[in-house]
C-alpha positions as CSV (number, residue, x, y, z in Angstrom):
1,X,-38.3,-14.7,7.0
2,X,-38.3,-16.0,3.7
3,X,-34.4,-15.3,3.1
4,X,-33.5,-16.9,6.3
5,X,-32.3,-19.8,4.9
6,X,-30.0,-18.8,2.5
7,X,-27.6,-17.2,5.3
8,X,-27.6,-20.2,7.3
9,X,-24.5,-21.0,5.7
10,X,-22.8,-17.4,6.9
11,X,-23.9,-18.5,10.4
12,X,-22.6,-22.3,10.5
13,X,-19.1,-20.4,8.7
14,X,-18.8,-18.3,11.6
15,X,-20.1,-20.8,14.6
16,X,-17.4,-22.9,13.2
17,X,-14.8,-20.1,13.2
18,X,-15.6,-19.2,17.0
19,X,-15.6,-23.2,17.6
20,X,-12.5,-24.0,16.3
21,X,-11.0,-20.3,18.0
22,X,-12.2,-21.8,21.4
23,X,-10.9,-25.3,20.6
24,X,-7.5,-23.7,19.7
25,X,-7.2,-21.5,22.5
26,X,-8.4,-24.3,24.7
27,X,-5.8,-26.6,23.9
28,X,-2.9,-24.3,23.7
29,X,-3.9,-23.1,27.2
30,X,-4.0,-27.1,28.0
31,X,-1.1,-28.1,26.3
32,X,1.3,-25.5,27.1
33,X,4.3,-25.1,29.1
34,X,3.3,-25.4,32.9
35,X,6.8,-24.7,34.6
36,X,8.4,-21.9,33.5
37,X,12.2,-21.4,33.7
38,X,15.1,-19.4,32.4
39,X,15.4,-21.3,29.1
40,X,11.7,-21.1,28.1
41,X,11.2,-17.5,29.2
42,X,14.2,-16.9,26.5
43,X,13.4,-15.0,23.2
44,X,13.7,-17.5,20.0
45,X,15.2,-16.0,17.0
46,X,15.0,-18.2,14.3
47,X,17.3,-21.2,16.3
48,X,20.0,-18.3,16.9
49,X,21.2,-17.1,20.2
50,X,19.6,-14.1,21.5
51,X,21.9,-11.2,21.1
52,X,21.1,-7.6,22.2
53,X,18.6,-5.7,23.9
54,X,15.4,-5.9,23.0
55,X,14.5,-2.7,23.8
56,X,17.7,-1.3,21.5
57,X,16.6,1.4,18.9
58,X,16.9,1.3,15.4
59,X,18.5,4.2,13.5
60,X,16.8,6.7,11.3
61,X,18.1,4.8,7.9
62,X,16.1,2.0,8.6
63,X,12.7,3.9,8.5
64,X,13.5,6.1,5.9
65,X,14.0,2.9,3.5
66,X,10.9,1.6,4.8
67,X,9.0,4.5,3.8
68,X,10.6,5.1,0.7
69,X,9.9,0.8,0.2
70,X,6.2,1.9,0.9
71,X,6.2,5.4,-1.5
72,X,7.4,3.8,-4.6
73,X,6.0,0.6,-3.9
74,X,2.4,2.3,-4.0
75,X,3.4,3.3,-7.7
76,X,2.9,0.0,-9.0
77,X,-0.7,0.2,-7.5
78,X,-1.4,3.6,-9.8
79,X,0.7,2.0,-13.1
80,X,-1.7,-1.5,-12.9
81,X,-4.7,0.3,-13.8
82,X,-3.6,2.5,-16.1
83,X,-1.9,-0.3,-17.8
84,X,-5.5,-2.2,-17.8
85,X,-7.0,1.1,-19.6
86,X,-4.3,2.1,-21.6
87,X,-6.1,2.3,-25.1
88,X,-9.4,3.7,-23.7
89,X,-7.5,6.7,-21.7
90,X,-5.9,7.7,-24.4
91,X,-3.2,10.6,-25.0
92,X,-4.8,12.3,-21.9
93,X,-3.9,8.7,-19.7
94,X,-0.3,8.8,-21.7
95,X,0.2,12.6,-20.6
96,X,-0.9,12.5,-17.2
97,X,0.7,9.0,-16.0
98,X,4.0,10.5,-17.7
99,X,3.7,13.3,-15.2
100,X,3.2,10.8,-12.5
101,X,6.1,9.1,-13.3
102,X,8.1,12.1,-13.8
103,X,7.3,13.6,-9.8
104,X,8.5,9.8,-9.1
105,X,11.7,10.2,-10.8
106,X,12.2,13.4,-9.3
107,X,11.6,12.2,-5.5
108,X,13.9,9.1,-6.3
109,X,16.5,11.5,-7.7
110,X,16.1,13.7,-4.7
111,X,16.7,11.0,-2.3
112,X,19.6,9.3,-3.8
113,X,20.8,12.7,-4.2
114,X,20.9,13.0,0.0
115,X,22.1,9.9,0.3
116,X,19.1,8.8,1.7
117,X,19.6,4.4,-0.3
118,X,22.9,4.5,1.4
119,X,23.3,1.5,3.4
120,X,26.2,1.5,5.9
């Protein structure tokens, strides 16, 4: 009981976050379109007429350079640290973050080997 105090804070943060939730939803709900027609139950793309299906597939090449986005954009999240510890890690850091970066440059060569960057 005698730490009860200090999280009244955490409690008032989050009776304020499901307040202002409620108040939000409440007034969207309250303020919100009422009649519905053809124009409002339209998709908005960014002011731009719709065009298309929605339901239209995307090809292959566009998941492949999201995933390859994702792979070497992961990299940077192995060099930061190393960077950070550079002096304290070494020859052994230098050696193994050069092997690192070596497989890397071998996948990226692969792929732009198949043609995989290819945008058409």
């Amino acid at each position: 009981m005698a730490h009860l105090p200090a999280y009244f804070p955490v409690a008032a943060l989050f009776a304020f976050a499901a307040f202002l939730t409620g108040a939000i939803t409440f007034a969207t709900w309250f303020f919100g379109p009422k009649k519905v027609n053809k124009v409002k139950l339209e998709p908005f793309e960014c002011g731009s007429e719709s065009s298309g299906w929605a339901r239209e597939r995307f090809g292959v090449k566009f998941y492949v350079i999201a995933l390859l986005f994702i792979v070497f954009d992961i990299e940077v999240v192995f060099l930061y640290p190393w960077a950070v510890l550079f002096k304290q890690l070494g020859l052994y850091g230098l050696v193994s973050m050069a092997i690192f970066a070596f497989t890397l440059i071998l996948g990226l060569v692969y792929v732009w080997k198949k043609g995989a960057l290819e945008w058409e």
